[in-house]
C-alpha positions in Angstrom: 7.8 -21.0 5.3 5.3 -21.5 8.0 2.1 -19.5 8.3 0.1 -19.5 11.5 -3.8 -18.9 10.5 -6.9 -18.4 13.1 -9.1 -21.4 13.5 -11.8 -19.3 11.1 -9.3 -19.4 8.4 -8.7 -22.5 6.9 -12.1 -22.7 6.5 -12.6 -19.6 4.8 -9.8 -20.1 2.6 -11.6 -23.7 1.3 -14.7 -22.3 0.6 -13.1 -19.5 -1.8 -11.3 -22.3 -3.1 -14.5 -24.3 -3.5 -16.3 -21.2 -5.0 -13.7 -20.4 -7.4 -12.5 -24.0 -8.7 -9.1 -23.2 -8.0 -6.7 -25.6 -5.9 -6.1 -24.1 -2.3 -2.3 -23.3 -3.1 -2.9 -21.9 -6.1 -5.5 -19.6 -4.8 -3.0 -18.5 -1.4 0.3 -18.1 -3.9 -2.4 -15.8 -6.2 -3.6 -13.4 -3.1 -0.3 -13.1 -2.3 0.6 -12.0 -5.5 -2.1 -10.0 -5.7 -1.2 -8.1 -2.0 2.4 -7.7 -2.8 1.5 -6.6 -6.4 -0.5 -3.7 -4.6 1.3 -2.8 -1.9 4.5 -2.1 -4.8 2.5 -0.5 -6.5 1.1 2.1 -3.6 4.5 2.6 -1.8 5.8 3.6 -5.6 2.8 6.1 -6.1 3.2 8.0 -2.4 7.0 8.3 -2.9 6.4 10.0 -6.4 3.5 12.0 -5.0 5.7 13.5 -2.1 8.3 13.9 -5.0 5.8 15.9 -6.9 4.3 17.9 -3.7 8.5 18.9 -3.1 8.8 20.2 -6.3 5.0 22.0 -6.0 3.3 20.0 -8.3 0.2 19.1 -6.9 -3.1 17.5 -8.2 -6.0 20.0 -8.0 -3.9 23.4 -7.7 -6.7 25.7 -7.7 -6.6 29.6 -8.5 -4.7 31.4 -5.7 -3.1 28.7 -4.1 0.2 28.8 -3.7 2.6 26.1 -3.5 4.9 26.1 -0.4 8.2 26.8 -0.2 11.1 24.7 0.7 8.7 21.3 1.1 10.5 19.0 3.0 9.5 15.5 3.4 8.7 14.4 7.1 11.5 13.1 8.8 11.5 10.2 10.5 13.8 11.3 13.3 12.7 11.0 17.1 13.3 14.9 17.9 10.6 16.2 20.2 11.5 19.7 20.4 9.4 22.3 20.5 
């Protein structure tokens, strides 16, 4: 795989190396980790809260609120109507 980085970037990279003792490799594979780790992680929490928000179970129902009706998840269809 080839990545294309800014001219700022190596150099950035190096120094966080540097800083942290850890060979430049190591320290890329690791953010990477790290970034798809969290980005997992958040996609899997959204989906289960617009599971929960269907079924009306929301986080900080308060008295008198209602839950709505017939939730549906946005669709990701291109119709404009009105």
């Amino acid at each position: 795989m080839e990545v294309h980085l800014t001219s700022e970037q190596p150099t950035r990279l190096q120094q966080v190396a540097t800083r942290s003792g850890k060979n430049l490799e190591h320290l890329i594979c690791e953010g990477l980790d790290r970034m798809l780790d969290y980005d997992g992680n958040f996609f899997a929490a959204v989906e289960e809260g617009q599971v929960q928000a269907c079924r009306g179970d929301l986080v900080g129902k308060r008295p008198g609120w209602e839950p709505r009706k017939n939730l549906q998840l946005p669709s990701h269809s291109a119709d404009k109507s009105v």
